[in-house]
Steps between C-alpha positions, in 0.01 A plus 500: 500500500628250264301189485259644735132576334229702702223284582141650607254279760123633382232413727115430431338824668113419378260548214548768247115517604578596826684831443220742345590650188631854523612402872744354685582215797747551723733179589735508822843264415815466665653806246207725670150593353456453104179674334401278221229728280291440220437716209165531313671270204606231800857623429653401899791698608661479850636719705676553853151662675649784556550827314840693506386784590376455876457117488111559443329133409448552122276128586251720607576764170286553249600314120458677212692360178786364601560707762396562875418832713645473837185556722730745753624778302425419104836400388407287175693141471562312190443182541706414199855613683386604866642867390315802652346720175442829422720770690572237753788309553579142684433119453334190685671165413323291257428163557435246194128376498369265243162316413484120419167326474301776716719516754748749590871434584703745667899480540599474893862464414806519307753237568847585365 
């Protein structure tokens, strides 16, 4: 990869407004669905919507911290490192997410 330097295309998704606080949105993209969620401290994570356990949609979770409960079976999500906690085991891809001037930016692409 010498000279080459990753390059990430964000997009404008909507108003940090618009996702309620200790919830999520779910946003479909060419890379599949991406659940961007918002803590109670309008901390916004994103995540691929879907959990590793049996590809619940942790959009439709419940937050807590930074973390979300899958709503099929409980498996808890940090939102921090998509890891599963507790006793179980398995990761969703994070995506980066950031916040400029109210809005919220999510990364659609790495370009190597």
């Amino acid at each position: 990869m010498d000279g080459m330097r990753a390059v990430r295309d964000f997009i404008d998704i909507g108003a940090l407004e618009e996702i309620p606080r200790l919830g999520a949105r779910s946003v479909k993209t060419a890379m599949g669905d991406i659940a961007v969620f918002r803590t109670a401290h309008d901390t916004v994570y994103a995540l691929r919507d879907q959990c590793p356990h049996k590809a619940g949609p942790l959009s439709q979770g419940i937050v807590h911290g930074d973390a979300v409960t899958c709503p099929l079976h409980g498996w808890v999500i940090s939102l921090q490192t998509g890891n599963a906690m507790g006793l179980d085991t398995g990761c969703t891809p994070r995506f980066a997410v950031k916040v400029e001037h109210g809005r919220v930016l999510l990364a659609v692409g790495v370009i190597a």
